[in-house]
C-alpha positions in Angstrom: -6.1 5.7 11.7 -4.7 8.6 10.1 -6.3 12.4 10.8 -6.4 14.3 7.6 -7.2 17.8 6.9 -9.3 17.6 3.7 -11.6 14.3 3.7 -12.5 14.4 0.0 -8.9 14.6 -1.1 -7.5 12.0 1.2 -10.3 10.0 -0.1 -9.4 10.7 -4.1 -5.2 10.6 -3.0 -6.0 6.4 -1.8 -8.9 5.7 -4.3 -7.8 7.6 -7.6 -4.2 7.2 -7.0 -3.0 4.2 -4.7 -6.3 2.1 -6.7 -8.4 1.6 -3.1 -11.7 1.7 -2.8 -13.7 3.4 -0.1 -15.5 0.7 1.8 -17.3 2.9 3.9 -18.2 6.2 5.1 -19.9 7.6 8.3 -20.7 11.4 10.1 -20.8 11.9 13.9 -22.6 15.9 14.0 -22.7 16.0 17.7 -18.7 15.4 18.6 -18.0 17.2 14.3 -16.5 14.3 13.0 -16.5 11.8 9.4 -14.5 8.8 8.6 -14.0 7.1 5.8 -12.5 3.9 5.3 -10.5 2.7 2.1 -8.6 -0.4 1.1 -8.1 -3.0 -1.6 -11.1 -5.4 -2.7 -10.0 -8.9 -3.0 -7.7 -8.8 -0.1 -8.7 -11.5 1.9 -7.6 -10.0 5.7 -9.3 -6.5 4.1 -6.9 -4.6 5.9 -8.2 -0.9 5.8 -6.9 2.5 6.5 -9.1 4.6 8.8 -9.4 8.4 7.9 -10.3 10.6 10.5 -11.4 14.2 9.6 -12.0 16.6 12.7 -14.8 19.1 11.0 -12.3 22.0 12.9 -8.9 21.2 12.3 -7.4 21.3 8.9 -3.7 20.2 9.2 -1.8 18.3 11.9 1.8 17.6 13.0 2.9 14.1 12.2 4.6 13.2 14.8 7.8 12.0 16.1 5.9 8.2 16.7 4.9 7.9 13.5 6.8 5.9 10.8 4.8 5.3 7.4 2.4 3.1 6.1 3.9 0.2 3.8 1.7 -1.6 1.2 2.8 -4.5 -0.7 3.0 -3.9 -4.8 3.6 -6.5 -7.7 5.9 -3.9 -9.2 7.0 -1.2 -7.4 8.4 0.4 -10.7 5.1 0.1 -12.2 3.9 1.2 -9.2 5.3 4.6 -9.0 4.3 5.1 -12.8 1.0 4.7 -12.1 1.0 7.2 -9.0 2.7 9.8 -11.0 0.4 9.7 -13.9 -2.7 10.2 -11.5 -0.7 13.2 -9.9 0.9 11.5 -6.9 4.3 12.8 -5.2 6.9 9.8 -5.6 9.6 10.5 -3.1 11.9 7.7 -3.4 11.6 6.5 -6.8 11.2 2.4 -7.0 14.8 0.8 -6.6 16.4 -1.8 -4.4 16.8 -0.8 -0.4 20.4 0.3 0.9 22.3 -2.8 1.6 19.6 -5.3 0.2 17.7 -6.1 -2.8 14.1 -5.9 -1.9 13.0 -3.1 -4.0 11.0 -0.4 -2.4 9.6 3.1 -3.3 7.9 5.8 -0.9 5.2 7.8 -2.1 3.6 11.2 0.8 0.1 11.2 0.7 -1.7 15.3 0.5 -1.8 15.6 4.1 2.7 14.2 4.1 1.8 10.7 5.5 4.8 8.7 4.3 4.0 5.3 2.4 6.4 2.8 1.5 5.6 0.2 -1.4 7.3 -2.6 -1.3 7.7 -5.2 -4.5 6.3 -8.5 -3.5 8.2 -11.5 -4.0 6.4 -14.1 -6.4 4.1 -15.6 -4.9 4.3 -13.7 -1.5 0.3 -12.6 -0.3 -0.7 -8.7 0.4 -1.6 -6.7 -2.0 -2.4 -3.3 -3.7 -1.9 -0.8 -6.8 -2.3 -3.5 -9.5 
């Protein structure tokens, strides 16, 4: 679950720019609350990222706890193209990780919630930003 200050544009930054799809949406008036929830069709464990917006509160610190979100990517190169074009911050552009050759990228979401992409292997599972 992530706490976001804006819910429409943490719900166009992970459907319009990391290609999810919101799944679901729902208000609580009394304790002045909305989630939405977004993820990838087609993944069969339909993992999903909970976004929590507090009608009150428009910003929040991260945190010391938290680290970042990875999602696994076909090409991460490609990838970060993609993210670009639909006026995404890339961060760390796509290349191989110190010391290793797994390539990786890191993208911020609007609200600075780091996400790492990581390039699959062929024929490893997960999946996202096609």
């Amino acid at each position: 679950m992530l706490r976001v200050g804006n819910l429409q544009r943490s719900i166009d930054f992970y459907t319009q720019v990391l290609g999810m799809q919101l799944l679901r949406t729902s208000e609580n008036p009394e304790y002045k609350y909305s989630l939405a929830f977004v993820g990838y069709e087609g993944n069969p464990a339909q993992a999903e990222i909970e976004l929590t917006y507090n009608w009150d509160t428009d910003s929040y610190e991260l945190g010391t706890a938290y680290g970042h979100i990875a999602l696994g990517v076909p090409d991460a190169y490609a990838a970060c193209d993609k993210i670009k074009a639909a006026g995404g911050n890339v961060t760390r552009e796509a290349g191989p990780v110190k010391g290793g050759s797994t390539v990786i990228a890191f993208v911020t979401d609007p609200d600075g919630y780091k996400i790492e992409l990581i390039q699959r292997v062929e024929g490893g599972a997960g999946g996202g930003l096609r």
